[in-house]
N, C-alpha and C positions, 0 to 999 in steps of 0.2 A: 613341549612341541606338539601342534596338533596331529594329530593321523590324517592319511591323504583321506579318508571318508570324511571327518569333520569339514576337511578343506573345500570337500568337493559337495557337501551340503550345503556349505556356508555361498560356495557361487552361485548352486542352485536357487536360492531364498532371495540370490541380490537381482538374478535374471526375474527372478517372479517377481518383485517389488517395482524394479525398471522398467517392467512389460505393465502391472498396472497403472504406472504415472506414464505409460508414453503411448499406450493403444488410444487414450483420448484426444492425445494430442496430433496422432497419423490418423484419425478419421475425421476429425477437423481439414486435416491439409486433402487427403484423397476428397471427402465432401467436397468441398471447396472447386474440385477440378473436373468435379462430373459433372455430366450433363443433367442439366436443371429437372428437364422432366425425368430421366429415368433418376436422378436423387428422391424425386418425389414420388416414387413410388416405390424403394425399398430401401433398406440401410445395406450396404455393401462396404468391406476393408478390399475390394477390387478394383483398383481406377478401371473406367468404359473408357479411357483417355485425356487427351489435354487441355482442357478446355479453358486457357488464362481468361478468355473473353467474360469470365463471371467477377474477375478482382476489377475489370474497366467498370460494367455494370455495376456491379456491387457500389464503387466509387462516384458512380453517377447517380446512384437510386437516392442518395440523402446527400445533405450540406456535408459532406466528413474533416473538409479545410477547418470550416466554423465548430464544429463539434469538436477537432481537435484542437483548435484554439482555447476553446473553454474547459475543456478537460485538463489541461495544461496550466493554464493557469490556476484552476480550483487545485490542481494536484498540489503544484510545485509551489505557490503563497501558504496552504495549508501545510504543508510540509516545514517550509521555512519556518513559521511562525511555532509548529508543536516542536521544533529543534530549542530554537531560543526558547519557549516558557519552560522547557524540561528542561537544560540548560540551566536556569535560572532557579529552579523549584528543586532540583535536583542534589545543585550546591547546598543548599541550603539546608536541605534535611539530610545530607554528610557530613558537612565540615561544622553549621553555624548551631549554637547552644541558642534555644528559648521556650518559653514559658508554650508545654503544651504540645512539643515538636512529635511526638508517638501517637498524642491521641489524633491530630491532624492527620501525619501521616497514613493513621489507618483509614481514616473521614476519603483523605484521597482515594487507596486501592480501595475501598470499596464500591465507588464509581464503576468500579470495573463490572463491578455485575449488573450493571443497570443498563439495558440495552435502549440506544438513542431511541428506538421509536415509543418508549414509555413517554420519552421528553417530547416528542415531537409539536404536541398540541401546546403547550406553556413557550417555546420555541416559534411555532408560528404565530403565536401572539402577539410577542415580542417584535419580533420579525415586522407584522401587520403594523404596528405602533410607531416604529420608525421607517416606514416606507420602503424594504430595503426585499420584498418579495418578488421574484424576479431581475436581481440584478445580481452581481458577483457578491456584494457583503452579504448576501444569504446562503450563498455555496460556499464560504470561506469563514466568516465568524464565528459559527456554532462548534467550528472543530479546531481552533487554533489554541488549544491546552488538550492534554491528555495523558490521564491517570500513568498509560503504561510505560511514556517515554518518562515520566516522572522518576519511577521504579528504576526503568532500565539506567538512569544517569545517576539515581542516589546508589544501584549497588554500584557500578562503573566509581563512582571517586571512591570510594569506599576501597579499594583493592589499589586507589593510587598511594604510596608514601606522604604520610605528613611534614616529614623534613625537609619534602620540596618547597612546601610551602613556606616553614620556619625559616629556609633559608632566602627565602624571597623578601619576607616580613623585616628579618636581619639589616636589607640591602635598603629597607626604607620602598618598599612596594605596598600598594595600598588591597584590600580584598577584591574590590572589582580589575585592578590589573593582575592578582596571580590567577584570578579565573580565565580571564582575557588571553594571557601572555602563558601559562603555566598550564592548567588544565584542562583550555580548550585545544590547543594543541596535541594530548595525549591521547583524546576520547576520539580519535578518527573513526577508531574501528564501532563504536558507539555511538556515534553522528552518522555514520555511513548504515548499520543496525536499522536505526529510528528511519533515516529515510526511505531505506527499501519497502520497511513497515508499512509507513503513513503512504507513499506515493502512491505504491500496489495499488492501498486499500482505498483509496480515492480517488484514484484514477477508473478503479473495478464498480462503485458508490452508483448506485442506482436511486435508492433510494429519496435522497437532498434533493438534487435535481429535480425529480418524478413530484417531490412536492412544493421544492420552494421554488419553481418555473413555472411558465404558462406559455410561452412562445418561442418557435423555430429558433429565433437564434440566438436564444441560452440555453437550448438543448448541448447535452455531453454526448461523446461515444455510445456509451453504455443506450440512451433514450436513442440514439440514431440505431441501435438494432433491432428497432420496434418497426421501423417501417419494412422489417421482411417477414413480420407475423403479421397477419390477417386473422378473423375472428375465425376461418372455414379453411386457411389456409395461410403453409409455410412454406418458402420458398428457399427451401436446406443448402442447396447449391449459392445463390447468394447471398446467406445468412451468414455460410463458412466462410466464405470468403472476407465478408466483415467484420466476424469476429479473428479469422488472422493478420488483418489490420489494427486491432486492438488491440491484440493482445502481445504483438513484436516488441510493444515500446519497455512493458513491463518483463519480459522473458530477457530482452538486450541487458535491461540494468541490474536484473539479477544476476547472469554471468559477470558483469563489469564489476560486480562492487561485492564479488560471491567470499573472495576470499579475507576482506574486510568484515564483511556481514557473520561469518561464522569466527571471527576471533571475534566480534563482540559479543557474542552468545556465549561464549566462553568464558569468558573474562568479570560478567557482570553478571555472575550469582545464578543466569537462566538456564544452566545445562543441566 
């Protein structure tokens, strides 16, 4: 049983942890509400008061219907598609025996430490070759596999029972329907995992955009925060504001899908 000191350090440690994830996110929302000039000339945790008139502005300064359009869509087809190939890759380097399955598998995780922008120039090549620079197949095709939803679904079956399956096989079920019918069904909290992952991170993706676009209206979120930096000048008051426009959609789906998210962290080998 702990001593009330232990108890009472252990609060201490969670209030200091909670205070440096959430002072960022209350100077965001107070920026947001002050007045534009006096933001611009100092950082304050003090609201000067209420100024909503910077989230209208903010809203009017860029395209943000269109930007969120395209963020949306890059998010959630890239998401889809790294579900199913890890899904698909997944099974496979679990359940299925062949020639070679360990050395692959590692060929895969090692992907992991090769950061995309190594890729990026062989990728815009490619890209340039099939015409597809500035449209959605460039925001969307270079990311529809990935190494770590790979991982995260071969440990996830890994921890399921094999005699679900035997007794699937028994009833005259074929391999693609007990993945169908049997193991996609159990991996929610593993499907729900993978998409918080990828959505976040692609929705947050600055970079893709920044190189495979060239005009207004394939710009994302992320490029529409560019119109409140200037080279000489930042405009923090309606910056904040647009960045808690961005950033609602991602904070919403991590509370909705939190307690999913952390039983597949558990479950599939990553805690």
């Amino acid at each position: 049983m702990e001593t009330p000191r232990k108890t009472y350090l252990h609060y201490a440690l969670a209030i200091l942890v909670t205070l440096i994830f959430v002072l960022p996110l209350l100077a965001m929302l107070v920026t947001s509400l002050r007045d534009p000039a006096k933001a611009a000339a100092g950082f304050s945790l003090l609201p000067d008061g209420l100024h909503w008139q910077n989230y209208v502005e903010a809203w009017r300064a860029t395209n943000f219907p269109r930007q969120f359009i395209n963020s949306l869509i890059m998010a959630l087809t890239v998401t889809a598609g790294q579900i199913f190939t890890s899904l698909l890759a997944g099974y496979a380097f679990a359940r299925m025996e062949f020639f070679g399955k360990k050395v692959l598998f590692l060929v895969v995780l090692s992907t992991l430490i090769i950061p995309f922008q190594i890729l990026v120039i062989p990728v815009f090549i490619i890209l340039v070759k099939l015409a597809w620079i500035n449209t959605y197949w460039a925001l969307i095709v270079p990311s529809l596999a990935n190494a770590f939803g790979i991982f995260l679904f071969t440990q996830f079956f890994k921890t399921i029972p094999y005699e679900l399956e035997e007794a699937a096989y028994i009833d005259g079920a074929s391999r693609w329907t007990v993945l169908w019918k049997i193991m996609v069904p159990l991996s929610k909290s593993a499907i729900t995992t993978l998409f918080l992952f990828t959505f976040i991170a692609e929705w947050n993706d600055l970079f893709k955009p920044l190189v495979f676009t060239s005009t207004k209206d394939m710009r994302t979120v992320q490029l529409g925060l560019t119109v409140f930096q200037e080279q000489f000048k930042v405009d923090y008051a309606l910056l904040m504001a647009a960045v808690v426009f961005v950033t609602v959609p991602s904070v919403l789906l991590f509370f909705l899908g939190q307690k999913q998210f952390v039983k597949g962290i558990a479950t599939s080998g990553l805690k």
